[in-house]
N, C-alpha and C positions, 0 to 999 in steps of 0.2 A: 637581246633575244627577240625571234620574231615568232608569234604566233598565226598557225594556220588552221584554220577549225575545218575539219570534216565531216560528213552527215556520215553517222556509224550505223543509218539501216543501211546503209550501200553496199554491196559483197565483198566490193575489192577499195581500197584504199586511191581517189585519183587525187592529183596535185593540176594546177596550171601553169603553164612557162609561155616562155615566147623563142620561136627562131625567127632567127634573120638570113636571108637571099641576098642575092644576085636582082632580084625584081621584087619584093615586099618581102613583108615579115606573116607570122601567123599564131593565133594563140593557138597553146597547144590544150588536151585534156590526156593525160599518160596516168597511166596506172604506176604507181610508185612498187615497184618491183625487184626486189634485192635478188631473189633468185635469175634475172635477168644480168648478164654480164655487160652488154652495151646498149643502152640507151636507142632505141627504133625507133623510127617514124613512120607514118603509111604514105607509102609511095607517091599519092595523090598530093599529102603536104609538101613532101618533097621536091615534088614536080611545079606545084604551084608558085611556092617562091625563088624560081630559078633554076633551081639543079635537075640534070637525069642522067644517063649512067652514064652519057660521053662527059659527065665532070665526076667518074666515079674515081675513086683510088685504089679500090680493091674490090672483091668480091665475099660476101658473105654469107653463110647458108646458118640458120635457125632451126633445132628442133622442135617441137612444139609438146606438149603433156600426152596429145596421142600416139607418139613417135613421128608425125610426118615432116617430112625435109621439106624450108623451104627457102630458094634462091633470094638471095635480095644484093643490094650493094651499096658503099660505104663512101659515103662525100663528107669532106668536111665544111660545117656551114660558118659564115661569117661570125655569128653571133648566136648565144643560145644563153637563158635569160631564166632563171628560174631564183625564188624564194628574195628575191632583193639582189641576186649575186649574176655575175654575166662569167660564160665561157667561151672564149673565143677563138674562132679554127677548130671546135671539136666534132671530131668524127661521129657519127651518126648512121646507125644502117639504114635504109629506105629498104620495107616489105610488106606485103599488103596487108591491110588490117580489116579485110574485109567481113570478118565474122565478126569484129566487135563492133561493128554498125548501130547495130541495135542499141548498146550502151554509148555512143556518142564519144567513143575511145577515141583520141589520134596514135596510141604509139605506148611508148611504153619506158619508164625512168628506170635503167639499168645503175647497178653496182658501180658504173666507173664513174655515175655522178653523185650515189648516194653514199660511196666509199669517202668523201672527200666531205662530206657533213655531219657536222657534230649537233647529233638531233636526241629528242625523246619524243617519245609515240606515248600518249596518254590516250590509249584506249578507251577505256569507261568516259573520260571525258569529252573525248573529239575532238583531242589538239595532238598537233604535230607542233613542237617545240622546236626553233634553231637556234643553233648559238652564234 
């Protein structure tokens, strides 16, 4: 079991991972987000470690909680690296994360990576348990 402790004044739930490029890697700060179905990153990380949209594979567009659409696109990166565990070749959208500046967000941990862990969320306590 691997425990991860989180600061419960924080509003939203962040985790840390790592991706890996074509040209370096980057630590990430994502909001752990189940209501998110694929795991984003903001375009700037994206770009940093090697990818932009000429190494996209598709195109992908994001609602956001005010309704507004927004463009992004879906590369798959070498390596992505989260709780002890490594995913490799996964898809990824790049879209801007501009509003969450402020919070020091990179992106955001979707459903298709939190689908695949066998976790407990000890709220009161501040641990995120994996198995």
């Amino acid at each position: 079991m691997r425990l991860i402790h989180f600061d419960r004044s924080q509003e939203i739930p962040i985790v840390d991972a790592l991706v890996f490029g074509p040209r370096k890697h980057e630590r990430l700060r994502l909001v752990f987000d189940s209501g998110c179905g694929k795991t984003q990153v903001d375009t700037c990380v994206i770009e940093s470690i090697g990818y932009s949209v000429s190494n996209s594979i598709g195109v992908t567009v994001v609602k956001g909680p005010s309704g507004d659409m927004q463009e992004g696109y879906l590369v798959k990166v070498k390596d992505f690296q989260l709780f002890g565990m490594s995913f490799s070749n996964m898809e990824i959208g790049a879209h801007d994360f501009d509003q969450f500046a402020k919070y020091e967000i990179d992106g955001l941990l979707g459903f298709d990576v939190i689908k695949q862990l066998r976790f407990e969320l000890d709220g009161p306590e501040g641990l995120l348990k994996i198995y």
